[in-house]
N, C-alpha and C positions, 0 to 999 in steps of 0.2 A: 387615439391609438388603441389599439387591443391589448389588454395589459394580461393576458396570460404568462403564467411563469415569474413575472416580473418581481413579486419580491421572494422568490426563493433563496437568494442569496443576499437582499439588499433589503433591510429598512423603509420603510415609509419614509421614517421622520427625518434619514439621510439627508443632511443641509447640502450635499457635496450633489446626493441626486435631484432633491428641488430645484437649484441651479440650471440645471441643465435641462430641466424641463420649463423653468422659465423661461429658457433663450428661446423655445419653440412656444410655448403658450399655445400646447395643443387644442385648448377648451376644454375635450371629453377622454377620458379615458374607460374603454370596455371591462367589467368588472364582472366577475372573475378572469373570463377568457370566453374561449370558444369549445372544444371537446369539454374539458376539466368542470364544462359547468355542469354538463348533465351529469354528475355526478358530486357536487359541493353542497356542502354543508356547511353549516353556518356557525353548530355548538361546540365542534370541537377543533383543534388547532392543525394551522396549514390550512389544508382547502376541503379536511374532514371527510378525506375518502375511506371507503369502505369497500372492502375487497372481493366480498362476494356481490356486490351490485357490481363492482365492474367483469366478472367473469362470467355475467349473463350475457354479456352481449363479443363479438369474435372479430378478430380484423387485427388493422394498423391500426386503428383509432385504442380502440382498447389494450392492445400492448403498449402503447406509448403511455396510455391514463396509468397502468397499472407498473411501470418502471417509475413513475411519477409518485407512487404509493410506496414503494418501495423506499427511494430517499424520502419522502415523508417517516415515513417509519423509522427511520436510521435518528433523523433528526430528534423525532420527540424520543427517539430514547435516549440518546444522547443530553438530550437537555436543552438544545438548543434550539428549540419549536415550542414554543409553549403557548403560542395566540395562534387564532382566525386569522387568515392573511383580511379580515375584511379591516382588520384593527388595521393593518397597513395601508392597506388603502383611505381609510378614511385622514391617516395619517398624513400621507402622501396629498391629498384633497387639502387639507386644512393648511397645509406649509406653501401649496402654491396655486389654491385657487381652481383646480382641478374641477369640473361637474362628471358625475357618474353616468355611464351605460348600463345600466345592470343587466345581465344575462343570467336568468333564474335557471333553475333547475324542477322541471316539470315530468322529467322521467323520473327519477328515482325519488325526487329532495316531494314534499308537499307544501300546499297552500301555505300554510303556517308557518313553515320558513323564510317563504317568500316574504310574507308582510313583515318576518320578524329583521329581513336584512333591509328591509326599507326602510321600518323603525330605527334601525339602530342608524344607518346614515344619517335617517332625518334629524335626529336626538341630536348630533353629531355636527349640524351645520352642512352636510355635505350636499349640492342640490344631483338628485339625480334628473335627468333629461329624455327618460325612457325603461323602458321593461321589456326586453326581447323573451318572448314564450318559448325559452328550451333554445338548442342550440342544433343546426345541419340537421334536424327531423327528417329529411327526404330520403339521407342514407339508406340505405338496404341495411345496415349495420343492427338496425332500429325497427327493419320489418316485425320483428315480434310483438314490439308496443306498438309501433303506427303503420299496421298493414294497407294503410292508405291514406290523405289527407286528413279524411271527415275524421277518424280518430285520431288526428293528431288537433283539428280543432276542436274536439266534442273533449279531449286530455286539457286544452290550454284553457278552456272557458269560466273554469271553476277559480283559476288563476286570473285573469282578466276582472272576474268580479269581485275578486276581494280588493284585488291594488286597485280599483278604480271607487271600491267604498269607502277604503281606508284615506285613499289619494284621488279625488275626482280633480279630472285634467291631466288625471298621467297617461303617456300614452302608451300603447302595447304594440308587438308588433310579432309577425309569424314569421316562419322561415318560408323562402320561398326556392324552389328547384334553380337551378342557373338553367337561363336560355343555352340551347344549344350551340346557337350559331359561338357561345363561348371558345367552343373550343372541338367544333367541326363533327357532335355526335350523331349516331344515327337514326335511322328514324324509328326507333324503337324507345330509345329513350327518349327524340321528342314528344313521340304519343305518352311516355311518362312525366314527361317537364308538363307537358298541356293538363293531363290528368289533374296532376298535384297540385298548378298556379290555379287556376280556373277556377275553381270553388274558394278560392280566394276572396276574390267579389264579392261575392254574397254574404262573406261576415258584416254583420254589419257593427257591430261594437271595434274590428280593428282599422288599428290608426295606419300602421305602414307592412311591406314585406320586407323580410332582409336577403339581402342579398350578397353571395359570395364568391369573388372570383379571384382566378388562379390560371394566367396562361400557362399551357406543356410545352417550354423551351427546349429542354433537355434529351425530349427523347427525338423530336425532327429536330435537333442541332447536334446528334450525337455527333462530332467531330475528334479527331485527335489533339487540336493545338487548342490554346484559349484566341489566337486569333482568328483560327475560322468558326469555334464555333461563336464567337461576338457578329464577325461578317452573316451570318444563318441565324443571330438574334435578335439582331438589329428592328432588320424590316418586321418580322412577325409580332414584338413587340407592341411596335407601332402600331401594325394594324390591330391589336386585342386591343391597346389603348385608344385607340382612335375607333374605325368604321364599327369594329363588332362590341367596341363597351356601351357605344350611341345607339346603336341597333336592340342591344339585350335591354338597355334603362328604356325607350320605347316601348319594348314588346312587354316588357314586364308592368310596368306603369299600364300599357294599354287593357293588357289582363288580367290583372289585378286590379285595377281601378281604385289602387291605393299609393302615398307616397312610398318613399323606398330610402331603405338605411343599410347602406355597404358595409357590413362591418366587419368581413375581414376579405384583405386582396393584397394581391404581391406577387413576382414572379413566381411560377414554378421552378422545382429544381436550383436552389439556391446556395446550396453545400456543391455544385459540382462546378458553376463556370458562372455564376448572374448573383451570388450573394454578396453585400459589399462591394459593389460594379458600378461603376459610372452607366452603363447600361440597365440599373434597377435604377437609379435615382432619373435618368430617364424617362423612365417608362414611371416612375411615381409622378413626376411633371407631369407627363402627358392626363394620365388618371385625373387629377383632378383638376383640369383643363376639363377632361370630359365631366365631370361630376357639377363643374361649375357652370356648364351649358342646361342643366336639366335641372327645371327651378322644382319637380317632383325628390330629387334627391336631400332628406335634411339633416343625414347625421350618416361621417366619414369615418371609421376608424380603421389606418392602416395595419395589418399583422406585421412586424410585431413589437411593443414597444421596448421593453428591456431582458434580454436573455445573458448568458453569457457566450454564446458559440457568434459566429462569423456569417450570418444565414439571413434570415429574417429581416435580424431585430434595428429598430434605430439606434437603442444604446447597446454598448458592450460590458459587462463587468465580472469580472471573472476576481476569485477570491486574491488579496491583495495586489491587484492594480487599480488602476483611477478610470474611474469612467470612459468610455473610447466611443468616441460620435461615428459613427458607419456612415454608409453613404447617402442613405434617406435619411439622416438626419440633418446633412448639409442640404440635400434639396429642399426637406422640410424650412430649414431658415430662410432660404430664396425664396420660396414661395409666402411667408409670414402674411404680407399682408394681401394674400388673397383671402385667407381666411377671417379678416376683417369683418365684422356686421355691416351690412346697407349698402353692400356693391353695388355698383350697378354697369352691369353686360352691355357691351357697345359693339356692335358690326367693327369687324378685323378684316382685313383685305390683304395677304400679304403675294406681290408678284417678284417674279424673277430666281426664287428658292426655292428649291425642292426639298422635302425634309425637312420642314420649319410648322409649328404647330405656332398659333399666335393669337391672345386674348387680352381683350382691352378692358379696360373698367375702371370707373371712376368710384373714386375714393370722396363721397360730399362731403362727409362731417371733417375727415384733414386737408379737406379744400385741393386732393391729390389725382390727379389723372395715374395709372399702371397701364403698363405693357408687357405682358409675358412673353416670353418666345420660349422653345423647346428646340434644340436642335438635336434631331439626328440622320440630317444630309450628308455630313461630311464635309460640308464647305463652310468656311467662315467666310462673315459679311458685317460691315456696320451697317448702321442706321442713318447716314446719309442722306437717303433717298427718304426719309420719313415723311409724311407728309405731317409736320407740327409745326410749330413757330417757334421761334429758337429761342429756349430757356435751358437753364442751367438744372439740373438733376440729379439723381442719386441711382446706384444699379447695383443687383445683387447678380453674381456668377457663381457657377459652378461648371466647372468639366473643362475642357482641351484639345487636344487634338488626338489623342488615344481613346477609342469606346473601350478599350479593355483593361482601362487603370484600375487597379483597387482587386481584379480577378486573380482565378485560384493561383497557385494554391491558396486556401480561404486565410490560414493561416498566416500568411504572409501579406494579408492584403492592406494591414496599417501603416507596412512600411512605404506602400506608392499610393496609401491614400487619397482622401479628394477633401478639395478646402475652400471655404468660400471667401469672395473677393467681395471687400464694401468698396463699392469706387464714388469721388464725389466727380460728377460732368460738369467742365464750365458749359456746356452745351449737350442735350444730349444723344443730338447726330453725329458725335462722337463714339458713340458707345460700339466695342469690337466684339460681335458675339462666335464665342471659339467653333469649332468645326464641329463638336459634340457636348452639348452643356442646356444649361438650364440660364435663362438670363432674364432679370427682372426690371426695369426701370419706371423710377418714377417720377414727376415733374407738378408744380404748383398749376393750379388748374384756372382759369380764368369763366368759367362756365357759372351758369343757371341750373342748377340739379333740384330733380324733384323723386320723392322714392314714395310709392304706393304702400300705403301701411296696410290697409284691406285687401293685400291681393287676389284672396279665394272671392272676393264681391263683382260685380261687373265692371267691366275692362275701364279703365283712364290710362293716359298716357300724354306725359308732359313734354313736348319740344322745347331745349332754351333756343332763345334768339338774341347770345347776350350783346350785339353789337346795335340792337334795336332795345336792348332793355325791357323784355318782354318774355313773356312766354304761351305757348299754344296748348292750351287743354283742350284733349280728345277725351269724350266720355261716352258712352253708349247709353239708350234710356227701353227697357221692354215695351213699355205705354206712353200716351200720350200725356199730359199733367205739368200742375206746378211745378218747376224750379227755380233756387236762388243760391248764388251760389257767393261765398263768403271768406274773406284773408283776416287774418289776425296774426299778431307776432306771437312769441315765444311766453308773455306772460297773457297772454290772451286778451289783449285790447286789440278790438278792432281797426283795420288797417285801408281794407277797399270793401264794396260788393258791385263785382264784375258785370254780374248778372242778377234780374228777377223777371221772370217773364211763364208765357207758357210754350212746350216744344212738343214736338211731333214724338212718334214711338223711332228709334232709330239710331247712327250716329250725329253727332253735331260736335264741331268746334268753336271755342272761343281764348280767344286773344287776349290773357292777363300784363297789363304794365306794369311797369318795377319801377318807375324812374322817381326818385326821390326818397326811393323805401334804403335805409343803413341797413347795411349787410348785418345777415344774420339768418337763423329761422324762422319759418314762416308758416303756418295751417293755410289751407288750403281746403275750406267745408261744402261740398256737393253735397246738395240737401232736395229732395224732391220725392219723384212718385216711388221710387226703387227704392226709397232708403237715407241715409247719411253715409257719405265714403269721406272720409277726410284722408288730405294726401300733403303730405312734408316738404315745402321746398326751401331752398338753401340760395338766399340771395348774397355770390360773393363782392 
């Protein structure tokens, strides 16, 4: 999650907000933010802005940094600012496990800052998981400092080589332009999105781009009621979560030729008819349905994680009340265990729905088959017709039969709220997924799973066959040459060897048996002219 703003009014070391971050167990949270980095500093308290570095630059972005400075400045005269929010953050890390995103500040803040907030995490225990160079560089906001890419990389480089001397293995990552097809631009800014990404490529020290996107609900839904303009949100939604978010992670992966870190997305226009909506938590479903199809994508943080307004954020806390979970925060718990380590993606098929978004994945190490579904057709259906064999399970819901629960007025949206349902299935072709919701189910898995730990190496791929007690490795080979290939369990005593022989340049498969092997984990060592690929399976 983006953690902009987030502890302006709240503590780190809040036990009341760990809580509630442990019911999601986001992983990452983005540190500092997004705008407010290009302008953080690290020595002095709050987020140590400075008011003539923010009045060089003109816009929205910089009026909002500089009312930002404003209640900073209230604050530490008051008394009541006396730390770095970075102390909060590493607070907030320490109490629930949290790993950092850090978002440096390469416009105004220097090198030296940089490594000195790595330092201090690191000192700190806190693991961070990346270093994005600066923050939306592509702005026009920003023409002055980066009149075009090559200075915004020839600015980040100097950055790049210290955290990666001080940190080698960390990785870095640049901003990159949003594809067009985003959000319908013309062709003036795509010859500017092509410009900018392009020369992307060619860095050869960066690890990923980032990327950020923001459907325009509000202004083709200008509608009078909240239920026409939900009817006018619906489908467009969908499709920015669906055809054109697959479309921009393609294009962008394909031209850039680097992975890719979403680090902030969310409806647009969410103070007026989409903040707190069962229609955002939605369209959060669908997002990372798309995110979890694109094995380039490796690090998610939705905008935004804790504010006090009705908009954005997943939490709500506004000075003496208690925490208030918004509506991505209840889709966030529905989805939990997608964002599990070692999935693994399985062909979905679903007939007879229209408006149903649907992703499969097996869970190997909790022995758990999932099934996501999204609904925003408007019709409800069970699972009936599933094609699984009938076991008992578990399902997480969210939503109903209203798309427009939870909308404006924003203020009012706690009172018709959204909440999520834990159901136990004595079966789960039982399960009723509502006409507008997010619905998760999960079921003990009876399978043979195998997860490629080498995936960037040459291709393998395991078929189980568990009613044969077997499994089928596909492996690819560049040349001709020795191979032998090798099982060993978990403490690494040897178990089989499948194969020793010698094979052509090419594909080839081979038929591994299981029958007598106790369940449990397994290596799996392809050892030959390519290389060593060893590959994990899970005999249940």
């Amino acid at each position: 999650m983006n953690g902009e703003d987030a502890f302006l009014d709240v503590a780190g070391s809040d036990t009341a907000l760990w809580s509630r971050v442990q019911q999601l167990d986001p992983g990452v949270i983005r540190f500092p933010g997004g705008t407010v980095a290009n302008v953080y500093h690290p020595s002095t308290p709050g987020y140590g802005l400075v008011l003539s570095e923010i009045q060089q630059f003109q816009g929205e972005l910089a009026s909002h940094v500089e009312d930002s400075y404003q209640v900073e400045q209230q604050k530490i005269a008051n008394g009541s600012l006396t730390q770095n929010y970075a102390a909060q953050m590493i607070a907030l890390a320490n109490g629930t496990g949290v790993k950092v995103l850090y978002c440096t500040n390469i416009l105004t803040g220097s090198v030296a800052e940089t490594v000195q907030v790595l330092q201090l995490l690191d000192s700190a225990g806190v693991e961070v998981v990346g270093v994005e160079l600066g923050n939306e560089a592509y702005l026009h906001d920003y023409d002055a400092v980066y009149p075009d890419v090559q200075a915004y990389i020839n600015a980040a480089l100097p950055y790049n080589n210290a955290i990666k001397a001080a940190y080698p293995g960390m990785k870095v990552a640049l901003a990159a332009a949003p594809p067009v097809i985003l959000n319908n631009e013309d062709a003036v800014q795509a010859a500017f999105v092509q410009a900018w990404n392009s020369p992307l490529s060619t860095v050869s020290w960066l690890d990923a781009a980032v990327l950020h996107a923001y459907p325009e609900l509000s202004i083709p839904c200008a509608q009078t009621t909240v239920t026409a303009n939900i009817a006018c949100a619906l489908p467009l939604a969908a499709e920015f979560a669906g055809t054109r978010m697959d479309s921009a992670l393609a294009e962008l992966q394909d031209v850039t030729a680097h992975d890719i870190w979403v680090t902030e997305w969310n409806v647009r226009g969410p103070y007026l008819n989409y903040g707190n909506s069962l229609i955002q938590a939605l369209f959060c479903g669908e997002m990372f349905v798309t995110f979890a199809r694109h094995p380039h994508v490796k690090i998610v943080t939705l905008h935004n994680f804790l504010t006090s307004d009705e908009g954005y954020n997943v939490l709500r806390k506004k000075e003496g009340e208690p925490f208030t979970p918004m509506a991505d925060f209840r889709a966030l718990q529905a989805l939990a265990s997608l964002f599990r380590g070692s999935n693994i993606d399985q062909p979905t098929t679903i007939t007879g729905s229209s408006g149903v978004v649907a992703f499969a994945f097996a869970e190997p190490y909790q022995l758990k088959q999932d099934l996501l579904l999204v609904n925003h057709g408007g019709t409800a259906f069970s699972l009936s017709g599933l094609q699984a064999g009938a076991s008992p399970g578990h399902a997480w819901v969210v939503g109903g039969t209203d798309a427009s629960v939870g909308t404006t007025p924003n203020e009012m949206s706690n009172a018709a709220g959204l909440s999520l349902q834990s159901l136990d299935l004595p079966d789960i072709h039982v399960l009723y997924v509502p006409s507008y919701s997010i619905a998760l189910v999960e079921w003990t898995s009876d399978q043979l799973y195998a997860i490629d730990e080498l995936p960037s190496v040459a291709p393998m791929l395991i078929t189980p066959n568990p009613a044969q007690d077997e499994v089928l490795l596909r492996y690819s080979s560049l040349r001709a040459g020795q191979v032998s290939v090798d099982v060993v369990d978990a403490t690494g005593q040897f178990v089989a060897s499948p194969m020793t022989g010698m094979i052509s340049s090419g594909e080839h498969e081979l038929v591994i048996h299981c029958e007598g092997w106790a369940p449990g984990v397994y290596m799996i060592r392809l050892s030959g002219v390519d290389g060593s690929r060893p590959l994990r399976l899970l005999k249940l």
